[in-house]
C-alpha positions, 0 to 999 in steps of 0.5 A: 591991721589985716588979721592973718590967723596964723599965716604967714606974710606975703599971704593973700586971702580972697575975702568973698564969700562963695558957698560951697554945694556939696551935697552930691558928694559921698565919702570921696573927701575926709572919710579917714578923718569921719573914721578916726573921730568915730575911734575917738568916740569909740574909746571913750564911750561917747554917745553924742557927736556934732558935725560943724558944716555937715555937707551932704551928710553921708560920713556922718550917717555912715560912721556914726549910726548907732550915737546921737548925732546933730549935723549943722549947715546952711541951707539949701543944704539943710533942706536937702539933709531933712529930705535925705535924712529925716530920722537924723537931727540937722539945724542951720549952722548959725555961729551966733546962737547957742546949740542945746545939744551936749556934744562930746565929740566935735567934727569940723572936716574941710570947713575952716578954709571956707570962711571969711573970719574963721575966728568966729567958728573956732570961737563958736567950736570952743562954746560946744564944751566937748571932749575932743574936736577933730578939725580938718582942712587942706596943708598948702605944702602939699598942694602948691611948691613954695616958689609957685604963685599960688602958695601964696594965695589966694587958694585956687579952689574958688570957694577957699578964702586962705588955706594953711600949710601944716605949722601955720594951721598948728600954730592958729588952731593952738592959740584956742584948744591944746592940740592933742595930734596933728597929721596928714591923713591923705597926701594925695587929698592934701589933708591935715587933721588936728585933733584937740581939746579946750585948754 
């Protein structure tokens, strides 16, 4: 049986994988969600922070100046962040190795929805053992009206395999971490944010 990762039925994903360049953008997308991981950090003193699918890298630089940081991606982006930023630390995102890095504070912004199995990175996400995660993505509710065609997928944006709406993320993301807050941080961006813990 087909694995709906909190979806609901007649959704439709798209299932090929196309990657996603970002490496031109700055902080047009999901500064507030980089801002609200760096009060996290903030209050409770964290020192070490991971960024899963880093993209250009700017949010992380920008918000996160003065802790140990560690940015994961895939290249040619990888080699793009060690040209951009050779004082900062990147590593290829491979969910299949460990990472020596302790991190405290985990930030997943607008990655989920890009993968093919996104079991595998929440998976990856809980073998960090950090204090809080901040995981974003994009509320379907908020992009298509339930009685348009595309609310039920697949996403238009060519490189989204599925996107969520608000209960349905809650509902995935609550079967791995106990969420701690869940809100829209932009509507006009359609963004949901979830920010949790390992139970």
């Amino acid at each position: 049986m087909k694995k709906r990762y909190g979806i609901s039925w007649p959704y439709r994903t798209r299932n090929v994988y196309h990657h996603h360049d970002d490496r031109e953008l700055k902080d047009e997308w999901q500064d507030e969600v980089y801002l609200h991981a760096a009060q996290i950090a903030q209050e409770y003193k964290y020192s070490n922070v991971i960024d899963v699918g880093c993209g250009s890298g700017f949010k992380l630089a920008k918000h996160f100046q003065s802790l140990n940081t560690l940015g994961l991606e895939l290249p040619p982006q990888l080699q793009f962040l060690q040209n951009k930023y050779p004082n900062m630390c990147w590593q290829e995102s491979d969910f299949d190795q460990p990472i020596q890095f302790e991190s405290e504070i985990a930030i997943c912004a607008d990655v989920i929805e890009h993968l093919v199995d996104p079991d595998l990175l929440l998976k990856f996400l809980h073998s960090l053992n950090a204090q809080h995660y901040v995981i974003s993505t994009p509320d379907r509710s908020l992009l298509y009206k339930p009685w348009k065609r595309r609310f039920w997928g697949p996403p238009r944006n060519p490189s989204h395999q599925r996107e969520w709406t608000f209960r349905e993320f809650r509902r995935y993301i609550s079967g791995t971490f106990k969420v701690l807050d869940h809100k829209i941080t932009r509507r006009d961006q359609a963004t949901q944010m979830i920010v949790c813990s390992k139970y």
